[in-house]
N, C-alpha and C positions, 0 to 999 in steps of 0.2 A: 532382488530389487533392480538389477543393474540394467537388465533387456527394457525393463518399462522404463526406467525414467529415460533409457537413452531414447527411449520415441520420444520425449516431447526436449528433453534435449538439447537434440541435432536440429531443432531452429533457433538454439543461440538460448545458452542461458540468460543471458541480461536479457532477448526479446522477452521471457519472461514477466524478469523483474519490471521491464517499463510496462508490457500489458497487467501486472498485479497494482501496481500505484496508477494506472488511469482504470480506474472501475469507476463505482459511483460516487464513490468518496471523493476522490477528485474532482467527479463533473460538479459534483454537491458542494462543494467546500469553497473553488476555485469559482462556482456562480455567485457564492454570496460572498464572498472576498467583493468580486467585481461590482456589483450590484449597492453593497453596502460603502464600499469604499473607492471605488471607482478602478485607477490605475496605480493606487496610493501605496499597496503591500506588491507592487510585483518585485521591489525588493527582496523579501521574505520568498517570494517562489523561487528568484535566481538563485537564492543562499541555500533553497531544499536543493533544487539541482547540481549546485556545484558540491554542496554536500555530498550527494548521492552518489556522485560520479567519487567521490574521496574514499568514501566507506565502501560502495561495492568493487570497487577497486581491489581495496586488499581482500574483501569479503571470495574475488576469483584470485587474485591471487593465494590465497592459503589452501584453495582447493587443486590449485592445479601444481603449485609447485610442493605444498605442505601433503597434498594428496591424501587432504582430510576437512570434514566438515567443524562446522565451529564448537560443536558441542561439543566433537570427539575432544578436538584441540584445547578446551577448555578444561576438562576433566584430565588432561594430561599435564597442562598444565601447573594445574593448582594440586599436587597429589598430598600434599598433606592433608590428614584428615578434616580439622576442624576449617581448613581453606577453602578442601573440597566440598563440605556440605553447606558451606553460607553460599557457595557460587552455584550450587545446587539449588536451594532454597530461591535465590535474586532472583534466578535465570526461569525456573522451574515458575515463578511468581510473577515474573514479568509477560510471559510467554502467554499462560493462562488469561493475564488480564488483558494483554494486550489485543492478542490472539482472539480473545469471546467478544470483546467489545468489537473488532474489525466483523468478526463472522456475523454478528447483527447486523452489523451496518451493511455486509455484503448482499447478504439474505434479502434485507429490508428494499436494499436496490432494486434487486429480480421482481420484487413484489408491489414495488412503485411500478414497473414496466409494464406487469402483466395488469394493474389494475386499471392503466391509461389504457392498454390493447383491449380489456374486457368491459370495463364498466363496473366493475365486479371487484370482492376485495373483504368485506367488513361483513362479520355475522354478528348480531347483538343480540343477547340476552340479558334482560333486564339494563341492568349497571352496568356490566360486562361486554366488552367490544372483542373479538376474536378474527384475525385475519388468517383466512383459511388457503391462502396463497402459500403461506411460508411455509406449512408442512408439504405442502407440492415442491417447491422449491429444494427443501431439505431432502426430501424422498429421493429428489432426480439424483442430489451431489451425494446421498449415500449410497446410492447404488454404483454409480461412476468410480467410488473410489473403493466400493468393496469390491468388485470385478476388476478393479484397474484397466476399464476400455475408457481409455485419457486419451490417446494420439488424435484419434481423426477428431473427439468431438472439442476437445483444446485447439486445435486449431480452428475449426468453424467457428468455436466462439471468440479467440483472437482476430480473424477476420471482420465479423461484427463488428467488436470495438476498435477495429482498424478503419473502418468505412463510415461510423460516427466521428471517429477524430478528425478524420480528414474533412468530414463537412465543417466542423469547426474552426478549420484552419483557412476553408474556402469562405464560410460566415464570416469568418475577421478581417478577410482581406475586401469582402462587399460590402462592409459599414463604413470603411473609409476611416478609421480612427486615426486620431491625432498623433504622430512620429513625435517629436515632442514631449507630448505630455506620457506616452508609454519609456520615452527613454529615461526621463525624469523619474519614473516612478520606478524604470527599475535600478540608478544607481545611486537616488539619495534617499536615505532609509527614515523613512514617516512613523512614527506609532500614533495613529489616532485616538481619540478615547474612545474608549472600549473595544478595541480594534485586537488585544492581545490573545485573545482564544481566536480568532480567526487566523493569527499568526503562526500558531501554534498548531490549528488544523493545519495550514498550508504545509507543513515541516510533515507532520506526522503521515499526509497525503503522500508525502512524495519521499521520502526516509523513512520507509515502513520497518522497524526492527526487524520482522520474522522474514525481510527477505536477504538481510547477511546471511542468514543460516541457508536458506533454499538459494542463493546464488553459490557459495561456498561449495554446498553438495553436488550443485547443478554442474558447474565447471568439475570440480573433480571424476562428475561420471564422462564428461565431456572430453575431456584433456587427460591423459593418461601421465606426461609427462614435463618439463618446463618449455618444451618448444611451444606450448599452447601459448604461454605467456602471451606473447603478441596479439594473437587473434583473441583472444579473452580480451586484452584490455580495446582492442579495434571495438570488437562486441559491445561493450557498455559504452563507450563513449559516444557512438551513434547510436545503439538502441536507447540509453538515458537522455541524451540529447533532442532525441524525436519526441520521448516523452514530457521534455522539460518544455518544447515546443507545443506541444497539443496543449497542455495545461496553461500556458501564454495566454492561446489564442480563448481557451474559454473564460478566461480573467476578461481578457479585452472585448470579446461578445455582449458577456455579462454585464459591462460596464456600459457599453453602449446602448444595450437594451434596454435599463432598469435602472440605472446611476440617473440621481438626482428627479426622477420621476416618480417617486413616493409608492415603488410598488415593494410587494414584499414577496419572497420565493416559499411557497409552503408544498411544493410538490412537482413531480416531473413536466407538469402541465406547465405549468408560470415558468419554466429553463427552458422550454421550447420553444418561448417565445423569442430565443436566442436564434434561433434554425429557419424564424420565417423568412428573411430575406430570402434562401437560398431554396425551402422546401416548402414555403407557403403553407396550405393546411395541411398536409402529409410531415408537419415537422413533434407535430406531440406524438406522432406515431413509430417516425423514425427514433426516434430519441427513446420511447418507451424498450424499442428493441435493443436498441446500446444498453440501458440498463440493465434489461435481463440478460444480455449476453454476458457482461462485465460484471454483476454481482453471480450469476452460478459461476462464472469461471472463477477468480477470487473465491468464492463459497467454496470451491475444489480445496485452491493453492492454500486458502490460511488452515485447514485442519491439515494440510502434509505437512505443512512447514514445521509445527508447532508435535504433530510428531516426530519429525528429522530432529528436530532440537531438544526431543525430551530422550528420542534414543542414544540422541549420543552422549547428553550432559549424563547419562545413567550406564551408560555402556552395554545397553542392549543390542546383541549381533541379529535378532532374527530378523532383521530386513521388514518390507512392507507386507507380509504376508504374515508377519507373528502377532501375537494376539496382543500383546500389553504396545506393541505401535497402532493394531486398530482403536484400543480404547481409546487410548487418546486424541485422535481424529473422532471417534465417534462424541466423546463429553465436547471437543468445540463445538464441533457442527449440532450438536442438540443443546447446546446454550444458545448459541447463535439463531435455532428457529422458537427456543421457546420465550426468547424476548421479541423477539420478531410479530409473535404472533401476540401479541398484549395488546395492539393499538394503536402502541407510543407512535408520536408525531414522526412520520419516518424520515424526513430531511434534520430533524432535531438529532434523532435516533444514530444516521450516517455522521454526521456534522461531531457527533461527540464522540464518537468512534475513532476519528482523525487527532482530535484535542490530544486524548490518552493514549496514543502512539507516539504523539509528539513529546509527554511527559515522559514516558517510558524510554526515547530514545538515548537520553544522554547515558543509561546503563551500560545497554547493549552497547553504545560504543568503544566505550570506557574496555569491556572485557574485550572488542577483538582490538584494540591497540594494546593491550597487553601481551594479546597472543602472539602478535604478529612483532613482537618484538625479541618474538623466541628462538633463537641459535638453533637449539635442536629441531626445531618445527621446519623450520624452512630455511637453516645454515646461510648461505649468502643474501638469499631472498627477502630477508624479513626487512624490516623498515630501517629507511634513512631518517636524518634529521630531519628534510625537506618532509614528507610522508607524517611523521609525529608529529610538528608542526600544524603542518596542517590539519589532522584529525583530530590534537589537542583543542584547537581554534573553535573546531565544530563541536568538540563537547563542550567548551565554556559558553558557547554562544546559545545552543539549543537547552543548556543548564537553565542559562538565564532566563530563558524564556519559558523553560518549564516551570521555571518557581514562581515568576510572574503568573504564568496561568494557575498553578495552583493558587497564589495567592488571591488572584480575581474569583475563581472557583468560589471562595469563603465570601467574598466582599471585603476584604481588608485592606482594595486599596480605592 
């Protein structure tokens, strides 16, 4: 395993993790934040990035100084039997759910892109609507990950979603939005009504659980030793940063475009209409491309992650080329195209993919501030007060806001 993943690597494992959280779940989540609520939750996006920057934090530290990923370290942790099988079952449970709902939504993106660039998209029979995209989609990321040719085409499709972001950033800065009213929105914290599952997306957008495990792995093939330390945390703090920033700018697009103008976002078409300023009619088209770039790459990342996490909470050595780490990349990525291809409303589809990551998160976090509380794992390395502090803070806060969503989920409030 070690020669491939150092190809993609050696561009910085956080570059990674910020191009895995701006896919389309992002651009989808963070347009109807903005649209719906105007400048009112950029609150909620500051607390996912300052988040993010907290937990992927230690998530490279335990890989470069622990010199082990999260699963491993978990399973080493909890060795008692009936410990280790409930952190087995959580983990194993959380990953799955969290993991198949992202890979839809990933899937779903590529096939909102491709259907703005083609026209094309929907085969019906009778009753039954069939989008014939997502197994195209699917076909590409299984082949990509059964040959492991990652390097050149992960980068061509980071580039993509790099040259979409930046039109965003150039969009927000040509609407001329209010200093003011964005500063306000993002230091004093609003819950609108009905505002809490879009809260909840924002969190789960940008504090994806399965990417502790694939930064943790990532830096440990990176860093061999604690002198990474530094450049690992240089790494996240400007690659999460730049991401924390693209997701700003399309809050603040979105807001400008569609706040308060009685429109509603049902597809990549209506979020493009964020890009006219800057790309006039070529903007449902460029945007179409950022999609597809951002959901197959994503399409890649969440069935690896979700097998690094199942190899190691299980203790399997055979790397990415043993059979029981392809199964489990192959059951996401075929969950992920065969909801994909149902129909479902696919900004609905992305949007609730975000929600139950954000439920899912306070778990996974919960287990690596355990970990990383470990003597043996990482002797001097492991967390201070200051570090527990603050991770704790992020799990009561995104707890909170996960029971909330559940409880909205039901109607009970």
């Amino acid at each position: 395993m070690g020669k491939r993943f150092k190809g993609f690597g050696s561009i910085g494992p956080a570059t990674l993790v910020a191009a895995a959280f701006i896919g389309p779940g992002t651009v989808t989540t963070c347009s109807i934040a903005g649209a719906d609520y105007g400048y009112t939750l950029l609150w909620a996006l500051l607390f996912s990035v300052i988040a993010t920057l907290i937990l992927q934090e230690m998530a490279a530290r335990l890989g470069v100084a622990g010199q082990t990923g999260l699963g491993e370290a978990l399973r080493r942790e909890f060795a008692r039997p009936f410990a280790r099988i409930t952190t087995i079952i959580l983990v194993l449970s959380a990953i799955a759910i969290g993991n198949a709902a992202y890979e839809t939504g990933n899937i779903m993106g590529g096939v909102m892109g491709l259907m703005v660039i083609t026209g094309r998209g929907l085969v019906t029979a009778g009753a039954i609507s069939v989008n014939f995209w997502a197994p195209v989609i699917g076909l590409i990321a299984f082949m990509l990950l059964w040959f492991g040719s990652y390097r050149t085409i992960e980068r061509g499709l980071i580039t993509l979603v790099i040259l979409m972001s930046l039109t965003f950033i150039g969009t927000a800065l040509m609407v001329k939005p209010d200093p003011l009213a964005i500063a306000s929105g993002m230091v004093i914290p609003k819950l609108p009504a009905g505002g809490i599952m879009t809260v909840a997306g924002l969190i789960g957008t940008t504090v994806v659980p399965y990417n502790l495990f694939l930064h943790a792995s990532a830096s440990r093939e990176r860093w061999k030793s604690v002198e990474g330390l530094r450049a690992a945390r240089t790494d996240s703090i400007v690659s999460i940063s730049l991401g924390g920033l693209i997701s700003a700018a399309i809050v603040i697009t979105s807001a400008a475009a569609f706040h308060g103008r009685g429109l509603t976002i049902t597809g990549a078409a209506d979020m493009a209409m964020q890009l006219e300023p800057l790309l006039g009619a070529y903007a449902p088209y460029f945007l179409a491309a950022g999609f597809l770039a951002a959901g197959l790459s994503s399409a890649i990342t969440a069935p690896l992650a979700a097998a690094w996490a199942t190899s190691g909470i299980l203790g399997w050595k055979g790397g990415i080329r043993d059979k029981r780490f392809r199964m489990v990349w192959m059951a996401v990525l075929l969950t992920g195209v065969v909801f994909s291809m149902t129909g479902t409303r696919p900004v609905a589809a992305i949007f609730f993919a975000q929600v139950t990551n954000g439920i899912l998160l306070p778990l996974i976090a919960i287990f690596l501030l355990k970990v990383m509380n470990s003597r043996e794992i990482l002797g001097n390395h492991r967390n201070r007060l200051p570090a527990n502090i603050a991770g704790a803070a992020v799990v009561l806060v995104a707890s909170f806001l996960g029971i909330k969503s559940i409880i909205s989920i039901f109607n009970m409030i």
